[in-house]
C-alpha positions in Angstrom: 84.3 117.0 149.4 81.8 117.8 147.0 79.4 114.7 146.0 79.7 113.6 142.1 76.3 114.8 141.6 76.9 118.1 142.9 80.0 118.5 140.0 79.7 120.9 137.4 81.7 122.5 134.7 83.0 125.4 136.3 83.5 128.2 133.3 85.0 126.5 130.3 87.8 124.1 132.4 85.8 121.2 130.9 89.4 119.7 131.7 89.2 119.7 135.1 85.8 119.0 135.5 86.6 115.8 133.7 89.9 114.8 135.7 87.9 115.7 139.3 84.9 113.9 137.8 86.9 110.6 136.3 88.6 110.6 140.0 85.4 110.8 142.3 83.9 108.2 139.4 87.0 106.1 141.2 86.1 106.2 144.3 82.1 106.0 143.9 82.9 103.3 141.9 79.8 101.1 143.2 77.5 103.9 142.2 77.8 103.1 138.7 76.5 100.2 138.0 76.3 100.6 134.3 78.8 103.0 131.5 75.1 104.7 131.0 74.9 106.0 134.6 78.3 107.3 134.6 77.5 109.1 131.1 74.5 110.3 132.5 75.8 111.9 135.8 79.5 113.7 133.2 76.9 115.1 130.5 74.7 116.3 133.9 77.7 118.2 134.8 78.4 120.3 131.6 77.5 123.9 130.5 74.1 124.4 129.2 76.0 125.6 126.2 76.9 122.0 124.9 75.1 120.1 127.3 71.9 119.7 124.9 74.5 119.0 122.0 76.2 115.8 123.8 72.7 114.3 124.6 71.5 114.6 121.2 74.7 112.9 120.2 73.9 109.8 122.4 77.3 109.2 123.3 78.1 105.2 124.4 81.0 105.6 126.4 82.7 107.8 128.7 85.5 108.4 126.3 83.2 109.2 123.6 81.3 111.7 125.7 84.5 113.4 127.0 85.6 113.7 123.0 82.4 115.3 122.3 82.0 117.9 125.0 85.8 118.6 124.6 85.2 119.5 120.9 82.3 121.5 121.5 83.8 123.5 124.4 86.7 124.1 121.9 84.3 125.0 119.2 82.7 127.5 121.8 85.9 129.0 122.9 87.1 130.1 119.5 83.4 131.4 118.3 84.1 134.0 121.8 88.1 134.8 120.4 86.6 136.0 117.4 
């Protein structure tokens, strides 16, 4: 088993990523002592192709930063189908 830290966004499945990265968050609970670190470690995970965009969009929770990298990844996909 991969260690959180070493989780990243493989492709575009930001879904995945997030479901693998909300379960390991689970079980590494203690490791998070604060919303912050767990945003900090989820955003560390994503492409560089939105990964500048979420940090600049100081997310304050996890849900929040999941809405915005999910948005953007959508964003991304379509700008490639056309």
């Amino acid at each position: 088993m991969k260690p959180l830290t070493d989780l990243k966004v493989k492709g575009t499945d930001l879904a995945s990523y997030t479901q693998r990265f909300q379960e390991l968050a689970l079980l590494c609970g203690r490791m998070f002592f604060e919303e912050s670190d767990k945003i900090e470690k989820y955003v560390g995970g994503l492409p560089d192709m939105i990964h500048g965009s979420v940090v600049a969009s100081k997310p304050k929770t996890m849900q929040e930063a999941i809405k915005i990298a999910t948005e953007l990844t959508d964003k991304k996909i379509h700008t490639f189908d056309e």
